[in-house]
Backbone bond lengths (Angstrom), bond angles and torsions (degrees), N, CA, C in turn:
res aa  C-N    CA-C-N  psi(-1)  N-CA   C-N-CA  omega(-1)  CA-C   N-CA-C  phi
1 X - - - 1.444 - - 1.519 108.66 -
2 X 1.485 117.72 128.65 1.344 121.74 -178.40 1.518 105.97 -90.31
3 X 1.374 128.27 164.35 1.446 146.49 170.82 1.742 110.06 -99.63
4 X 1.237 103.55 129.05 1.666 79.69 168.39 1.934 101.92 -86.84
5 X 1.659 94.39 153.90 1.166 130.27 176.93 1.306 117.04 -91.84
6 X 1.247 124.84 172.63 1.848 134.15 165.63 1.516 103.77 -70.61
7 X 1.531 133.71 -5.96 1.355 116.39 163.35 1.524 109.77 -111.29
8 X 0.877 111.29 26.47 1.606 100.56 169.44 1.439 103.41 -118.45
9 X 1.584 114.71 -0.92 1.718 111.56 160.64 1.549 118.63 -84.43
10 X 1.688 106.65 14.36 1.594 97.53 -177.69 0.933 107.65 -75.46
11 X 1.600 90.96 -45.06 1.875 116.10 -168.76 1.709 121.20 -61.33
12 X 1.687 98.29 -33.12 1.501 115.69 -171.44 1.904 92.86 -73.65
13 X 1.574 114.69 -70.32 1.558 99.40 -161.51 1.323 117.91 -72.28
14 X 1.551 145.81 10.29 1.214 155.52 134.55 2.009 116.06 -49.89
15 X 1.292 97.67 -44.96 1.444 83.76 179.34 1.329 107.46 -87.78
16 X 1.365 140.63 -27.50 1.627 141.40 -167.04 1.777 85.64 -63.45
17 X 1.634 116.08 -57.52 1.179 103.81 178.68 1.195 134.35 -43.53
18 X 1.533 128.24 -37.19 1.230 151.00 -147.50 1.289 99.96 -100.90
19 X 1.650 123.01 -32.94 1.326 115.00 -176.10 1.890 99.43 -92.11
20 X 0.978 110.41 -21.97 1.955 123.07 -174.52 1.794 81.62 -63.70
21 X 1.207 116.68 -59.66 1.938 114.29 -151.74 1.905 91.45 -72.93
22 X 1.865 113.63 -19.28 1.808 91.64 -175.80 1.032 94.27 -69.94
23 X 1.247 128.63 -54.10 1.942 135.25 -135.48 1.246 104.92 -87.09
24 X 1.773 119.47 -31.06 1.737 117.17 167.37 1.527 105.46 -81.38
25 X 0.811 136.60 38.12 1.672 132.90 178.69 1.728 100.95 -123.12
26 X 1.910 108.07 -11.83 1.211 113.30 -165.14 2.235 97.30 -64.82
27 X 0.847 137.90 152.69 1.410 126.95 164.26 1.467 104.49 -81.04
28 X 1.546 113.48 135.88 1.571 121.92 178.56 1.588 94.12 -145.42
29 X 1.845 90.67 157.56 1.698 108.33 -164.18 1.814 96.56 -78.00
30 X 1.106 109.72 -4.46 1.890 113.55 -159.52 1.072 105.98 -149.86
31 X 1.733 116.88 150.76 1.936 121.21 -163.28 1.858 75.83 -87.87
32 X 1.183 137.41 -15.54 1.309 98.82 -161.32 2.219 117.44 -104.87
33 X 1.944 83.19 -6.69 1.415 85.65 150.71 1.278 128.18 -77.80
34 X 1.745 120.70 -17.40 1.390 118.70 -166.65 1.542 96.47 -82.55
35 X 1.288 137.36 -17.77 1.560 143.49 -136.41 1.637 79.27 -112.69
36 X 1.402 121.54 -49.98 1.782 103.92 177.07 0.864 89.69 -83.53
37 X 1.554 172.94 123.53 1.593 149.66 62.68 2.017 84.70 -92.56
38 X 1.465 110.08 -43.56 1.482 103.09 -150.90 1.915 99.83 -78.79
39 X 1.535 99.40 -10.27 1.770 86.23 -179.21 1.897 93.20 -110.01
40 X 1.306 134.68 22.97 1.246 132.96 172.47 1.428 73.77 -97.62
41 X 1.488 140.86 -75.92 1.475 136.25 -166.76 1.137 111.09 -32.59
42 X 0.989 126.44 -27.36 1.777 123.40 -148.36 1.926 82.59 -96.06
43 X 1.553 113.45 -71.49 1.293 89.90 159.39 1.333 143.30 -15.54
44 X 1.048 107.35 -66.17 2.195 118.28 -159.96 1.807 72.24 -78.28
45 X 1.334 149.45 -55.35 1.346 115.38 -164.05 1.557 119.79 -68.25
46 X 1.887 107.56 -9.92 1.658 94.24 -171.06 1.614 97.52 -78.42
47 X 1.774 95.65 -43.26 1.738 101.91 -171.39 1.292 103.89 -40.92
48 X 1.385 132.78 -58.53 1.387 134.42 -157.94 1.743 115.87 -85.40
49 X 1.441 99.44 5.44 1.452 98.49 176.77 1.943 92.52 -106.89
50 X 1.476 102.85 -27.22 1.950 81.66 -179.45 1.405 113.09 -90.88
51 X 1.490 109.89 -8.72 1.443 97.16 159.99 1.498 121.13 -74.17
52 X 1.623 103.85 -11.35 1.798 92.79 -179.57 1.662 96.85 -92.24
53 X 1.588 136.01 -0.48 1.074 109.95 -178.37 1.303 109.73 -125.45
54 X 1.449 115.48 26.92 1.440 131.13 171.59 1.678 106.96 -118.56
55 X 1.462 125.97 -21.30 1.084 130.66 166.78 1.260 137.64 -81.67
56 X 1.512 107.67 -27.93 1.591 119.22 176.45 1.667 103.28 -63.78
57 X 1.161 124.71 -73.90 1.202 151.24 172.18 1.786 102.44 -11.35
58 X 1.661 115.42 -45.41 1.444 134.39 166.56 1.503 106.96 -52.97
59 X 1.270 108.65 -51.24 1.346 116.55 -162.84 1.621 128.70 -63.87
60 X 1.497 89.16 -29.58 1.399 119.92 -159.87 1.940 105.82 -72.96
């Protein structure tokens, strides 16, 4: 079992960002639907960034 480290937060707070700027770019009638699409993004980018840095490591 691995630990995360101080480099696997490069990878992690780049994508939460990256998925926050897809899903808030969506157009919504209200700031407080745009504020859940951009913190559901921020999610789906952490999930999908620790599956890429808990999965490679499998692969290898």
């Amino acid at each position: 079992m691995t630990y995360f480290t101080i480099g696997d937060f490069i990878l992690i707070i780049p994508m939460a960002l990256a998925g926050a700027l897809f899903l808030g770019a969506i157009p919504c009638a209200t700031h407080f639907k745009n504020n859940v699409l951009r913190v559901f993004g921020a999610l789906l980018g952490v999930l999908a960034a620790f599956l890429l840095v808990e999965g490679l490591p499998a692969l290898i």
